[in-house]
DRENKEKE-801290 format. One record per residue (C-alpha): x, y, z; residue in three letters. Coordinates in steps of 0.5 Angstrom, whole numbers. Each point is the difference from the previous one (the first is absolute). Example, Ala and Ser with C-alpha at 12.3 -4.5 7.8 and 13.67 -1.06 7.14 Angstrom:
REM residues 2
<r <25; -9; 16>; 'ALA'>,
<r <2; 7; -2>; 'SER'>,
END
This chain:
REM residues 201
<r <8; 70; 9>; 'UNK'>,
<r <6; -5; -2>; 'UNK'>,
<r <-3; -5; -6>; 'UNK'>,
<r <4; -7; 2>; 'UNK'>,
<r <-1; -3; -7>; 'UNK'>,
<r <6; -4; -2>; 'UNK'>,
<r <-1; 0; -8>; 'UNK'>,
<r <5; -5; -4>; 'UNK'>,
<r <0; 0; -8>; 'UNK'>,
<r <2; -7; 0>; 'UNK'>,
<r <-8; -2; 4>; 'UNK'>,
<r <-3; 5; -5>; 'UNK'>,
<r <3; -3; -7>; 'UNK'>,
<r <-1; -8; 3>; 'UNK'>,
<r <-7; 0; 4>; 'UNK'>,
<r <-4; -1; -6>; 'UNK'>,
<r <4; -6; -3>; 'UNK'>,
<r <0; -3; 7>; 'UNK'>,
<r <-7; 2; 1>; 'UNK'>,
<r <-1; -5; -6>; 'UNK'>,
<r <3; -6; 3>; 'UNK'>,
<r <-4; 1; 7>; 'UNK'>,
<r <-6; 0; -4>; 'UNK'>,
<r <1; -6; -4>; 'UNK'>,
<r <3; -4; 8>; 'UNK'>,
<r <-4; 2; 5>; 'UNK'>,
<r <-7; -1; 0>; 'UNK'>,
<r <-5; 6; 0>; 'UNK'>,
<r <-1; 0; 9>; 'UNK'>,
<r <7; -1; 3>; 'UNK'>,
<r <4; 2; 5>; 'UNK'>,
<r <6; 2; -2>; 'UNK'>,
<r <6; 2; 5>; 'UNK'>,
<r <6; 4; -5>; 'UNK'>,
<r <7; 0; 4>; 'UNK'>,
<r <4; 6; 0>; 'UNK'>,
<r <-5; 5; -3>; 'UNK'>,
<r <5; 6; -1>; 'UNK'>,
<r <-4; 6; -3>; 'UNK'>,
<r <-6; -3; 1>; 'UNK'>,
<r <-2; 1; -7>; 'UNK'>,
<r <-1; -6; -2>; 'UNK'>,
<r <-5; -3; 6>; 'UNK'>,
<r <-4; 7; -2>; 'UNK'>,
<r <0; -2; -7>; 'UNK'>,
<r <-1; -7; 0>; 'UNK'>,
<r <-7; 1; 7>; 'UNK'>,
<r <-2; 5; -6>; 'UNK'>,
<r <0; -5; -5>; 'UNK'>,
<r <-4; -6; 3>; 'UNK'>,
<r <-5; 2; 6>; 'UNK'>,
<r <-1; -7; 2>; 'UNK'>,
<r <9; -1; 2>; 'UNK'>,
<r <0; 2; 6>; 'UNK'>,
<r <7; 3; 0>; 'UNK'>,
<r <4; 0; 6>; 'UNK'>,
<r <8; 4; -1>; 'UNK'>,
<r <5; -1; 4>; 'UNK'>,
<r <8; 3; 1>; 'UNK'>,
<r <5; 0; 6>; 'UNK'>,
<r <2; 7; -1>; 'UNK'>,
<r <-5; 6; 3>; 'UNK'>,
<r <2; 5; -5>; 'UNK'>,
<r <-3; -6; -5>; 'UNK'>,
<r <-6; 0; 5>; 'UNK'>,
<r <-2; 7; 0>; 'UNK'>,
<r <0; 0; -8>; 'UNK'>,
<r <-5; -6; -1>; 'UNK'>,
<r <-4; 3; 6>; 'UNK'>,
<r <0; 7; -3>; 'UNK'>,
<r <-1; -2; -7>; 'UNK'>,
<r <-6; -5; 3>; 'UNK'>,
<r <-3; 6; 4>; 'UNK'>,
<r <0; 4; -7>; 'UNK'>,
<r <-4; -6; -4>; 'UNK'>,
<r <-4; -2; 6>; 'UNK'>,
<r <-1; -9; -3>; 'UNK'>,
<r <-5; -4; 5>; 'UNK'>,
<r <4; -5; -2>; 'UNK'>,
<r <7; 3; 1>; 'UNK'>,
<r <2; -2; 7>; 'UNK'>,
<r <5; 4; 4>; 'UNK'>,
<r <7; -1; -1>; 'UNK'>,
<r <4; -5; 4>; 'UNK'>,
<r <7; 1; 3>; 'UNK'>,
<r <3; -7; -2>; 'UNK'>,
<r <7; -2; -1>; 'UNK'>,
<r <-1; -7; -4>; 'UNK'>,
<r <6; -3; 5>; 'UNK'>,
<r <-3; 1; 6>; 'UNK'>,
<r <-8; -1; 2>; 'UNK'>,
<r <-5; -1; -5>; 'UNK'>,
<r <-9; 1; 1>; 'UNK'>,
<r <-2; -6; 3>; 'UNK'>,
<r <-6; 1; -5>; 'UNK'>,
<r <-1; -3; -9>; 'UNK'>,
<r <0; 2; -5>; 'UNK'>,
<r <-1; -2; -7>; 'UNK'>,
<r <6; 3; -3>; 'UNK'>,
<r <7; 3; 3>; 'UNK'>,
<r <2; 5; -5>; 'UNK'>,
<r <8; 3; 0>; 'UNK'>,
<r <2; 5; -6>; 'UNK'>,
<r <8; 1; 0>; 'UNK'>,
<r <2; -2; 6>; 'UNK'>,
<r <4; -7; -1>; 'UNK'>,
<r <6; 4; -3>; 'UNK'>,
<r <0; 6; 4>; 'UNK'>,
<r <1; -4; 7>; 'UNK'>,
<r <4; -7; 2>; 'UNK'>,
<r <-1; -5; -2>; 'UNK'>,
<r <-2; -2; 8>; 'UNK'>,
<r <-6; 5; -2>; 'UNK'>,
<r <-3; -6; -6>; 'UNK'>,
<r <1; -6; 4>; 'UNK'>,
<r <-5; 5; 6>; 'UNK'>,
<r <-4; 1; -7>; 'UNK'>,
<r <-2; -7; 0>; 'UNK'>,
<r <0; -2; 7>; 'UNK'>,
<r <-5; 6; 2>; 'UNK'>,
<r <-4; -1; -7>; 'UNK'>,
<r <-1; -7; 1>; 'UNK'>,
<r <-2; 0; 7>; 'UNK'>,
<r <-5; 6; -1>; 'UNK'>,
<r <-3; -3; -7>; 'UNK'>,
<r <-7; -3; 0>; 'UNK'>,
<r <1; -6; -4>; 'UNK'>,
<r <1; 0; -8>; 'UNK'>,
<r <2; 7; 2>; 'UNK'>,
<r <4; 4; -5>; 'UNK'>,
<r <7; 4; 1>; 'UNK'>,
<r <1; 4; -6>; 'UNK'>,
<r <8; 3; 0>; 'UNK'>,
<r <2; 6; -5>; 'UNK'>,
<r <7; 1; -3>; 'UNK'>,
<r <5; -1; -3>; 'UNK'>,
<r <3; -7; -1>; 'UNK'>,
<r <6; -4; -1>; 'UNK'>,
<r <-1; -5; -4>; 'UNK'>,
<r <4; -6; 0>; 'UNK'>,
<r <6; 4; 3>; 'UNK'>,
<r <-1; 5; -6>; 'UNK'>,
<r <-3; 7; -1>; 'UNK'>,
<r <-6; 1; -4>; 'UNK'>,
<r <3; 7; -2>; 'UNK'>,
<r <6; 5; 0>; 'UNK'>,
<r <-4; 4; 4>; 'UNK'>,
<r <-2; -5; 5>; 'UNK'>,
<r <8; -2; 1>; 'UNK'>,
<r <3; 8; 1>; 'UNK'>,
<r <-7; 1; 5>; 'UNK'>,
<r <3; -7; 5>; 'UNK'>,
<r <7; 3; -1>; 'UNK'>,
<r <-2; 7; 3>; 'UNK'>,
<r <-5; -4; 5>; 'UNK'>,
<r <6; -5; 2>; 'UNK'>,
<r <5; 6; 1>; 'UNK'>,
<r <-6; 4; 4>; 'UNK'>,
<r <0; -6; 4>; 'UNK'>,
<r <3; -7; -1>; 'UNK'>,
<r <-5; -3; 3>; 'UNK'>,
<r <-5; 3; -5>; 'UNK'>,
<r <0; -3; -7>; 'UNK'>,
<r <-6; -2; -6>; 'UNK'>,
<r <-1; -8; 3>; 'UNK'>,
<r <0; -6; -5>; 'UNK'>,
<r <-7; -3; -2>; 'UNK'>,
<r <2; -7; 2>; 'UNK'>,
<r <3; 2; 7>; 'UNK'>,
<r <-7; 4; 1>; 'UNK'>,
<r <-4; -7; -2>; 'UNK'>,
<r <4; -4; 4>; 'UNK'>,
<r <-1; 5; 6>; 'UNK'>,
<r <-7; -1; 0>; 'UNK'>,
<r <0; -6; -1>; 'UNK'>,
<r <2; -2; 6>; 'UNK'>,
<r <-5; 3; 3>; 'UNK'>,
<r <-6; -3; -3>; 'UNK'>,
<r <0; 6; -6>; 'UNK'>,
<r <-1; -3; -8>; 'UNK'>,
<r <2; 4; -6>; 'UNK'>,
<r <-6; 0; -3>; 'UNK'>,
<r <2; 6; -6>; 'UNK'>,
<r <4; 4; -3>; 'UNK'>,
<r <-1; 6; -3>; 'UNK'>,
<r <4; 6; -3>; 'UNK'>,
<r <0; 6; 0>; 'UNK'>,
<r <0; 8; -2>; 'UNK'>,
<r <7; 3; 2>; 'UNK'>,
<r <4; -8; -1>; 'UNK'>,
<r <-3; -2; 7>; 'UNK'>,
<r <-5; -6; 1>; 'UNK'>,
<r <-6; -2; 5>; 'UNK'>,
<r <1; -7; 3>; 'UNK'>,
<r <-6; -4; 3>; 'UNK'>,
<r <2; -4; 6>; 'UNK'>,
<r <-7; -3; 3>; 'UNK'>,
<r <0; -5; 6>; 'UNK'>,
<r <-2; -7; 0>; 'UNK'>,
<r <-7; -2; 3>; 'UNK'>,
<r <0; -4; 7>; 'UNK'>,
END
């Protein structure tokens, strides 16, 4: 039997330090809705961690989709729901959820992709919801470390349209949708977790 699990090191050394922030963020029931899941890693993880989240993982490519469905089969989460094919600039479920989650997304797609991220976030975020971002920053138009400069140069020639955002042009960005930068938190490996929560109606 062929085992579909995707696995990343990169999920496996950030998880617990993200972990540590969502507990702080989201209150111990809510229904979480992660975007671009990848391996799946992370939503088997953090619906391990907290069996009041519900946990909904999400990614538009079926090679991801069949890793977050394999790695679900082999734990087996009352509170981990199926995968759900979503390409953040295309349709979003019609149903609320407390929080909308993206780790490494922004700066390995276009731009087009974070304004889809607001738009779609706000419109599926019950009200005082939470978008919780996690990266690598500009600040100001300047990198955070060296590192964080050769890995956007290799993104940018991997693909022009891809590039670590700056800070301020994401804040603007969800602002115009209603979405306030609430925090700013740094992080192991010079990435950061920006909070964005919605304004009340």
């Amino acid at each position: 039997m062929i085992d579909s699990r995707l696995q990343s090191p990169a999920a496996a050394r950030n998880r617990q330090p993200i972990l540590r922030v969502l507990r702080e963020v989201l209150p111990a029931r809510a229904r979480v809705l992660e975007v671009a899941s990848g391996s799946g890693e992370h939503a088997v993880h953090f619906a391990g961690a907290v069996p009041g989240w519900t946990w909904q993982p999400s990614d538009p490519h079926p090679r991801a989709l069949a890793s977050i469905a394999a790695w679900s089969e082999a734990v087996r989460l009352d509170n981990l729901c199926k995968p759900l094919r979503l390409d953040v600039t295309g349709e979003w479920p019609a149903e609320r959820f407390d929080a909308v989650v993206a780790i490494n997304l922004l700066h390995i797609s276009p731009w087009t992709a974070s304004e889809a991220l607001m738009a779609g976030a706000t419109a599926c975020l019950a009200p005082g919801g939470v978008v919780v971002l996690y990266g690598p920053f500009r600040r100001e138009g300047c990198h955070t470390a060296a590192s964080n400069a050769a890995f956007d140069a290799d993104l940018r020639r991997r693909d022009p349209q891809w590039g670590i955002r700056d800070l301020a042009e994401v804040e603007e960005e969800a602002q115009r949708y209603g979405l306030l930068l609430a925090r700013v938190l740094p992080m192991p490996a010079n990435n950061l977790i920006l909070i964005l929560r919605r304004q009340t109606d």
